[in-house]
N, C-alpha and C positions, 0 to 999 in steps of 0.2 A: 201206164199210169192214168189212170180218172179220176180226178178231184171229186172228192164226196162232196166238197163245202158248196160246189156249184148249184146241189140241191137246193139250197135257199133259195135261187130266184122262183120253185115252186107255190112260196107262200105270199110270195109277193101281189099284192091288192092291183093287180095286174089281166085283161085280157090273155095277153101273149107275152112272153119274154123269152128271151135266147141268150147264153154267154157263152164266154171260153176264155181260156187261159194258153199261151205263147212263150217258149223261153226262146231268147237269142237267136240258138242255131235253129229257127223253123219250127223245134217238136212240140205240137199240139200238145199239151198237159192234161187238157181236158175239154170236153163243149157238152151243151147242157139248152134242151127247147129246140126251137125252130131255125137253128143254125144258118139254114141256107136262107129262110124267108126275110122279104126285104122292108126293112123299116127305115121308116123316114128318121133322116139323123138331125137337125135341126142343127145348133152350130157344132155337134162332134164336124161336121162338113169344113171347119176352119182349120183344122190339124193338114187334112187332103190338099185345102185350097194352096196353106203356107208351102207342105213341100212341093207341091208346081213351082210356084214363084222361089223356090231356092234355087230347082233346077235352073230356071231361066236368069239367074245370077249366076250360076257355077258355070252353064252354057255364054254368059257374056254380054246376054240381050239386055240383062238389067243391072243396075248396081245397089245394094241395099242401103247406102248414105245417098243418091241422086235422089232430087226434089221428085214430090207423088206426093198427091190428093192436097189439104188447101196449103196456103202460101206457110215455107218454114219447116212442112213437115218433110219427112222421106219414107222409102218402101221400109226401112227400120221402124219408122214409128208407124207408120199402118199397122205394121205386123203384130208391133205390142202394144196395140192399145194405147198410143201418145201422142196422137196425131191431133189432136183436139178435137176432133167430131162427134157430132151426139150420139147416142145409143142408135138409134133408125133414120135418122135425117141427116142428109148434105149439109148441115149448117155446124158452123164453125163455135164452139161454146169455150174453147181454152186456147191457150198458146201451148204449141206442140213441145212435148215432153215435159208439161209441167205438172201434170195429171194423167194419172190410170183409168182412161174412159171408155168402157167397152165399147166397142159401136163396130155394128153390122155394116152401117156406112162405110167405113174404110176398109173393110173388105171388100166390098162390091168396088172401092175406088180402085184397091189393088190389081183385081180381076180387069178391071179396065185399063190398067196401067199397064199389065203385060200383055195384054190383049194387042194394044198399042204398038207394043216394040217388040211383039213376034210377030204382027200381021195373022194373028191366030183368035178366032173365039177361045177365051178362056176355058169354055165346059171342053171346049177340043183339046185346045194344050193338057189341060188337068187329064183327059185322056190317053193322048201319047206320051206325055211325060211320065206320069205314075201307075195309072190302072193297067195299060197296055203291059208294059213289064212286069209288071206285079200279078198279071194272072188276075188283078178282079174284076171280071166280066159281069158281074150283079149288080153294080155300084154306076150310078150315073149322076151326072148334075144338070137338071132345069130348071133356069133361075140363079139365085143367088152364092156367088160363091161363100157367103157368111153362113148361110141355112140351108140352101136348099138340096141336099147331096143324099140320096138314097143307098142304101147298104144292105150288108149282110153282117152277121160275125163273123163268115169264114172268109169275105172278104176283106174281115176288118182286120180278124188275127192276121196275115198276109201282110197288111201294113205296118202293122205293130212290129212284126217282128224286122222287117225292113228298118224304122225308126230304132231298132236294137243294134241292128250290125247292120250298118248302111250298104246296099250295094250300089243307089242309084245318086248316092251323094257323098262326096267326101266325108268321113267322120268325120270333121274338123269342123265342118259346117253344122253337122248336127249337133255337135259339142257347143255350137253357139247358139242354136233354136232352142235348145233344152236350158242355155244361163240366163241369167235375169238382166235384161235390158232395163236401161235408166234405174238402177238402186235408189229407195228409199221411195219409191214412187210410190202414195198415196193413193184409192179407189176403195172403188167396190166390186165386189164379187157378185153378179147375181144369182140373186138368192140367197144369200149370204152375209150380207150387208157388209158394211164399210170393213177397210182392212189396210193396216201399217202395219210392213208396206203391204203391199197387192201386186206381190210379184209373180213377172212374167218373160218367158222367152221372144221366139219369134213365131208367134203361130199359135203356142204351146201356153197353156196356164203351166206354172211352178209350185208343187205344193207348201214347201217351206215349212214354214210356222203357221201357215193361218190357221186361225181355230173362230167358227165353225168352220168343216171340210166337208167337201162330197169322199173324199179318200179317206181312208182309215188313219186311226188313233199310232197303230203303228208301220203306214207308210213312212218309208225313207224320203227326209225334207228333200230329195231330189226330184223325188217324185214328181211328174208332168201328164198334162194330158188336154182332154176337154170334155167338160158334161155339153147335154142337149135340153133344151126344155121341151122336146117327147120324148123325154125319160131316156135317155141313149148316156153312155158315157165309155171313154178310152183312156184310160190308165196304163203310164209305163213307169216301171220301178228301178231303175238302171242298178242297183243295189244289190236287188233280189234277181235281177235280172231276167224279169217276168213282165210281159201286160196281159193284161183284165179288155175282156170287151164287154160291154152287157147292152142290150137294145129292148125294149121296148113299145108297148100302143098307149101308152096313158103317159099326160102331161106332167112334165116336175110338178113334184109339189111335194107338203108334208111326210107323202109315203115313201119320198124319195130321201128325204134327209133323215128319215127312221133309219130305213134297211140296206141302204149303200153303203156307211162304214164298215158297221158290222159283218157286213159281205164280205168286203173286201181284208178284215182282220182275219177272219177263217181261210180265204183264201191263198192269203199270205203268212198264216200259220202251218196249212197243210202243205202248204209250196216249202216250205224252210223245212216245215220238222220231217 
């Protein structure tokens, strides 16, 4: 089976684009572009970063309620976005879990936080813990673990289907990255503008209800994943039991909230029918 629908990233106002499609057990559905070439992921790098830091809770090192990053919060609320830190700054703007405030900050706090209590460089742990098993040898992190993680698709699919049918983590665990931390939490989506609520997992945006969406019209509100602002996005549909990888050389913007749903409604038309 080759997805025809993957044709679409062709017309996309794009240099370079590459995708593919993943169900469950492994089988490729479809790839489509420069599969193997590496593009920069910008925060898709936060899904990768989250399930290291799961491992090193299911491993012991860390506990997802123990205090991490400023006073009040814990590795729970770094993960979802409720730790109270700004968008790119160490500085403290809320009281933890009272607000959905994206920030790159508590990830980088994260990253340092199991750094901390493996006595590991984070880009190393994310290493051993996820790519090493995983087989993606194309995929590296210098810098940031909020942005700065390099990929493939066929690297990506690999993870995605992992996030399907866990091998490297209890389902049980992944059952709780994928549900919505603190309910009713109030934010914004970037790029997207404000959203009640603006739900999210551990790691993982939650599609839900929100409307606008980078995900399609008829994703299952289970739907989870993470876009990039260079144009990168990973999508999982636990429903359809399918994810979407698509990567990119050109920055979010308009062209991207044109041709993403709609991508991904063919996608998961021709996946179903």
């Amino acid at each position: 089976m080759s997805l025809k629908s993957l044709a679409l990233i062709d017309s996309w106002p794009v240099s370079a684009a590459a995708a593919g499609v993943v169900r469950a057990d492994g089988a490729v559905l479809g790839r489509r572009g420069a599969v193997g070439e590496r593009f920069a992921l910008a925060s898709v790098t936060k899904p990768l970063a989250a399930y290291a830091v799961l491992v090193a809770y299911e491993e012991g090192a860390i506990e997802l309620d123990e205090p991490a990053g400023p006073p009040g919060s814990t590795v729970r609320h770094l993960l979802a976005h409720t730790s109270g830190l700004a968008f790119d700054e160490h500085r403290v703007t809320a009281t933890p879990g009272e607000r959905r405030l994206y920030s790159n900050a508590g990830f980088e706090q994260l990253g340092d936080h199991v750094a901390k209590a493996t006595d590991i460089p984070f880009a190393e742990y994310l290493r051993q813990a996820v790519l090493e098993p995983l087989g993606m040898a194309s995929t590296t992190l210098k810098g940031s673990p909020a942005k700065d993680g390099v990929s493939t698709v066929d690297d990506l699919l690999r993870f995605a289907a992992e996030v399907l049918a866990p091998r490297l983590l209890d389902p049980r665990t992944v059952a709780e990255a994928m549900s919505v931390q603190y309910p009713g939490t109030k934010g914004v989506l970037p790029g997207y503008g404000h959203q009640n609520p603006n739900d999210w997992g551990l790691g993982f945006e939650i599609r839900d209800s929100k409307s606008p969406h980078w995900t399609g019209s008829s994703s299952s509100p289970r739907t989870f994943g993470h876009f990039g602002q260079s144009g990168t996005f990973l999508w999982i549909d636990p429903d359809a039991q399918v994810a979407c990888v698509a990567l990119t050389d050109r920055a979010f913007g308009p062209w991207a909230i044109e041709v993403w749903p709609p991508f991904t409604d063919a996608v998961l038309a021709e996946v179903r029918g």
